[in-house]
C-alpha positions, -999 to 999 in steps of 0.1 A, spaced: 0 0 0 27 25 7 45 20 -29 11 26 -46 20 64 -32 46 69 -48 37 56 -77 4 75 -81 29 104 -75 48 99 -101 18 92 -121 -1 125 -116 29 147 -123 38 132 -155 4 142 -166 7 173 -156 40 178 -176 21 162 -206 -12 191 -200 12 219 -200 33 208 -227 -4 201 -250 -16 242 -237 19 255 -244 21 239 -280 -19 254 -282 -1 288 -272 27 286 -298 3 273 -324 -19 304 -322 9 334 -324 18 314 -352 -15 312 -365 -20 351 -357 11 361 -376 0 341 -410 -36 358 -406 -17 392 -403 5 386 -432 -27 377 -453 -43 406 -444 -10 424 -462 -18 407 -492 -54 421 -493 -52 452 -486 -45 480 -507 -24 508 -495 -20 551 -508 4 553 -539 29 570 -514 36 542 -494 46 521 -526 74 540 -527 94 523 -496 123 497 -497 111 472 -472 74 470 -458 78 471 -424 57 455 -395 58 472 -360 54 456 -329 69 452 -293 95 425 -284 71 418 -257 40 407 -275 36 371 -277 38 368 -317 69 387 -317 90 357 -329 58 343 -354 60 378 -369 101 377 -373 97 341 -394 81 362 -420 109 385 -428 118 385 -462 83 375 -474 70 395 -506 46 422 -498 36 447 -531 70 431 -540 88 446 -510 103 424 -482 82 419 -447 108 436 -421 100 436 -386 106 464 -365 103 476 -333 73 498 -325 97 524 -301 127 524 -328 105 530 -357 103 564 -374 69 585 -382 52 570 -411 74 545 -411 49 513 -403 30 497 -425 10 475 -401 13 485 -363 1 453 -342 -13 462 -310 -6 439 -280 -18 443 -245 -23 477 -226 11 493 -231 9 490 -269 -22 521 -272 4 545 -273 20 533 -302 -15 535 -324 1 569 -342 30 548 -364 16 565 -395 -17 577 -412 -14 549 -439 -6 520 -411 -28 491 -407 -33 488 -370 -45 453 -355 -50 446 -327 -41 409 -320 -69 403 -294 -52 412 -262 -57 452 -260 -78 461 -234 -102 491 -240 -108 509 -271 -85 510 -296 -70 528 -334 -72 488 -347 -91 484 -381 -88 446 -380 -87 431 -344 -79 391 -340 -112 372 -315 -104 340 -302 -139 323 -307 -146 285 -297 -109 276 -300 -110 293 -339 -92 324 -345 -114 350 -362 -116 389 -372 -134 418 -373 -129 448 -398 -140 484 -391 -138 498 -422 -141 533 -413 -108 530 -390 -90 517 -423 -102 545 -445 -94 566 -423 -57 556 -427 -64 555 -467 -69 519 -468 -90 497 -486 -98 460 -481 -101 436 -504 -138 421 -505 -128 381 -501 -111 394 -469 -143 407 -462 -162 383 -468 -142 361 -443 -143 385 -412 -169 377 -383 -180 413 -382 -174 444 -408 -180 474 -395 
């Protein structure tokens, strides 16, 4: 009776180890996820002539968010035939942003990358936000809605089969 103890020890922490290791891989799955939805949402949407005009298209974000490294995979990736550079929301200069991804409270301040940026907001911003396309984690599934005013706003347009895919367009 006193090795079943032990035993049922050993038992319950290696299924702990195996639940945490199943959420953390459901963690890294969805940043990863999140990052390919926001480079798609590059790819259909249709920026001012001006901003053509740039040598890289750069993404601007915090080191801190979550999809940081998810977002970094993508450099070099064709965007309007430019490459997908990621840079740091604090480092990067006025108008220099093409997409500004929101993450958590800290990140509201940063909302003013650029009147032609696409801001997201990847789901964890609390309050109201600049975002035109903000990522909803929805019955496990990751979805969007568009505010289309928000996007005009900042000159852009969306394509309408990205539209046609959001949960909510605004």
């Amino acid at each position: 009776m006193l090795q079943r103890k032990p035993l049922c020890a050993a038992i319950a922490l290696g299924c702990s180890f195996l639940v945490s290791s199943v959420l953390c891989f459901a963690q890294v799955q969805d940043v990863a996820l999140k990052a390919a939805y926001i480079y798609n949402f590059a790819l259909f949407t249709t920026w001012p002539e001006d901003v053509a005009s740039t040598a890289h298209f750069d993404v601007c974000a915090t080191p801190e968010t979550p999809m940081w490294d998810s977002l970094e995979k993508l450099n070099g990736k064709k965007v309007e035939g430019r490459p997908w550079t990621l840079v740091d929301l604090a480092a990067a200069g006025p108008g220099q942003c093409r997409i500004v991804v929101l993450s958590g409270e800290g990140s509201l301040a940063g909302t003013e990358a650029g009147v032609s940026a696409l801001v997201i907001d990847d789901g964890s911003v609390q309050g109201p936000s600049s975002a035109a396309i903000k990522l909803v984690n929805e019955q496990e599934h990751i979805r969007f809605d568009v505010d289309t005013r928000k996007a005009s706003f900042s000159g852009l347009t969306f394509s309408s089969k990205l539209l046609r895919l959001a949960r909510n367009v605004s």
